[in-house]
N, C-alpha and C positions, 0 to 999 in steps of 0.2 A: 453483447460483447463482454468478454473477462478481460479486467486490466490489472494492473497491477502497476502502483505509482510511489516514488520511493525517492531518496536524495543522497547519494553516494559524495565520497571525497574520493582524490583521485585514485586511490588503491580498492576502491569498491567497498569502502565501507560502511556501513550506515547510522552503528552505535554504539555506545557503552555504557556500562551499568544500566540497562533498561532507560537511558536518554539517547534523542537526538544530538547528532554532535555539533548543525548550528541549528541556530533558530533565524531563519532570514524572511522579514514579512512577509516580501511579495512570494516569496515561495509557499509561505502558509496560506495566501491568499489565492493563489494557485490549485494549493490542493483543493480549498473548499471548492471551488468553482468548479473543477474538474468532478467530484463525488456529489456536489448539489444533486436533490432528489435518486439518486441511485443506492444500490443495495451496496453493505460495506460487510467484509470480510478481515476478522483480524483474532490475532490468538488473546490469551487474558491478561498476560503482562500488557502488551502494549491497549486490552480494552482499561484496566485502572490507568494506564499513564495518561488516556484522552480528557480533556475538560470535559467535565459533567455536561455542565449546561449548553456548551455548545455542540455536542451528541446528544442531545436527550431524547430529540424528536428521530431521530436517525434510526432507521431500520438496517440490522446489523445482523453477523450472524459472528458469534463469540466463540472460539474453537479453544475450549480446555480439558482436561481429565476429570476435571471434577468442578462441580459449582461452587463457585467464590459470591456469596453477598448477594445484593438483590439488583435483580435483571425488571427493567422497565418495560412498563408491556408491551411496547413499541419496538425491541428489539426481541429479534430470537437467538435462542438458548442451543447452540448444538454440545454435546458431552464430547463428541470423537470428531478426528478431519475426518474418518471415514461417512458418517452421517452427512459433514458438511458435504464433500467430491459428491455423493450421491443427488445432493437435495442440489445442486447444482448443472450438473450434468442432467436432472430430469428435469429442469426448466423452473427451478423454485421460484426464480428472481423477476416473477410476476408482480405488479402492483393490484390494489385492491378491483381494478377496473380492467385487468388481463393485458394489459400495456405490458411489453417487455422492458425491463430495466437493466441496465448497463452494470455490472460486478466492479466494482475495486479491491484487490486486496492489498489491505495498508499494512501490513507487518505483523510480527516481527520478523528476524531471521527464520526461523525454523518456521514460520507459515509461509513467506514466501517460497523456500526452497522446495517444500512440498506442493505448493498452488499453481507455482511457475509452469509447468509443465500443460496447465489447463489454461491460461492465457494468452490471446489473440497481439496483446498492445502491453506496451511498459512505458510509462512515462517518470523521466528519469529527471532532475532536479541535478547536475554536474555542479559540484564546490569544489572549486581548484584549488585545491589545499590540501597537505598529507597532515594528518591527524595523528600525536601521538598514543594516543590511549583510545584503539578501536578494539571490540570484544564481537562485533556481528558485521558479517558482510552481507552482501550480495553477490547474485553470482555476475562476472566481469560480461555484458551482452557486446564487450566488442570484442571478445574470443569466440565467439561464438558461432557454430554454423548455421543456428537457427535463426537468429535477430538480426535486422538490419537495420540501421537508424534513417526513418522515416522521413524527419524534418528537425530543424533544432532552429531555436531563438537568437539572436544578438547575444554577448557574452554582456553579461550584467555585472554591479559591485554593489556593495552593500561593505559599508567602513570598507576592512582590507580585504573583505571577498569578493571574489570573481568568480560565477555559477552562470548556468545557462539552463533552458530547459531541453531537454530532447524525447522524441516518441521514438519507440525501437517495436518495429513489427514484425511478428512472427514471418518467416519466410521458410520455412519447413517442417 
């Protein structure tokens, strides 16, 4: 399955200046748990903004124009989305033992909007808050005639936030 997992505030936005606009635990704890052992898809801004140490062992696939810096051997290297849609669409996301493994793609704007289109599931992090200084969104999946929202969480807080989780499944 391709997923695609991300955290919007309420105008669908997801960031700015190459940051998350919040950082709420259980929602970082959330993501981990959700991409544990599965293959990760994400462009190069957002591969420097991830902690090192806790990606290191993480098989990835890095979508830039050009190579920035040293890629661990444990991740792969694609140069173009077009290599990546390809190595995907033929079934890349094999483990070393031919087990099929589950795709996330974690950002940024410009990966999702191009990735979206190959994903089954979105798992959406909602922060009830309008943020003033947003530069990337996402695209809005309740305008949508494709996505339908799966199932969703209790509305959660954290200090003055109110966020929820929800899956939104492709429906055409």
């Amino acid at each position: 399955m391709i997923s695609a997992i991300v955290a919007v505030d309420n105008s669908w936005g997801i960031g700015f200046n190459g940051e998350l606009l919040e950082r709420i635990p259980e929602d970082l704890r959330y993501f981990k748990d959700l991409i544990e052992g599965n293959l990760l898809v994400c462009g190069s801004k957002t591969y420097e903004g991830l902690p090192r140490r806790a990606f290191a062992q993480r098989n990835m696939i890095i979508i830039s124009r050009q190579q920035n810096g040293y890629i661990p051997n444990s991740f792969t290297y694609y140069m173009n989305l077009e290599e990546c849609i390809n190595s995907i669409q033929c079934g890349f996301y094999r483990d070393y033992d031919g087990n099929d493994k589950d795709i996330f793609i974690i950002g940024g704007g410009q990966i999702y909007k191009e990735l979206l289109p190959l994903c089954d599931r979105v798992y959406v992090t909602k922060i009830y808050k309008d943020h003033e200084n947003v530069d990337t969104y996402f695209p809005n999946l309740d305008e949508s005639d494709e996505w339908a929202p799966a199932c969703c969480s209790d509305i959660r807080t954290y200090n003055d936030l109110s966020y929820q989780f929800w899956q939104y499944d492709r429906i055409s």
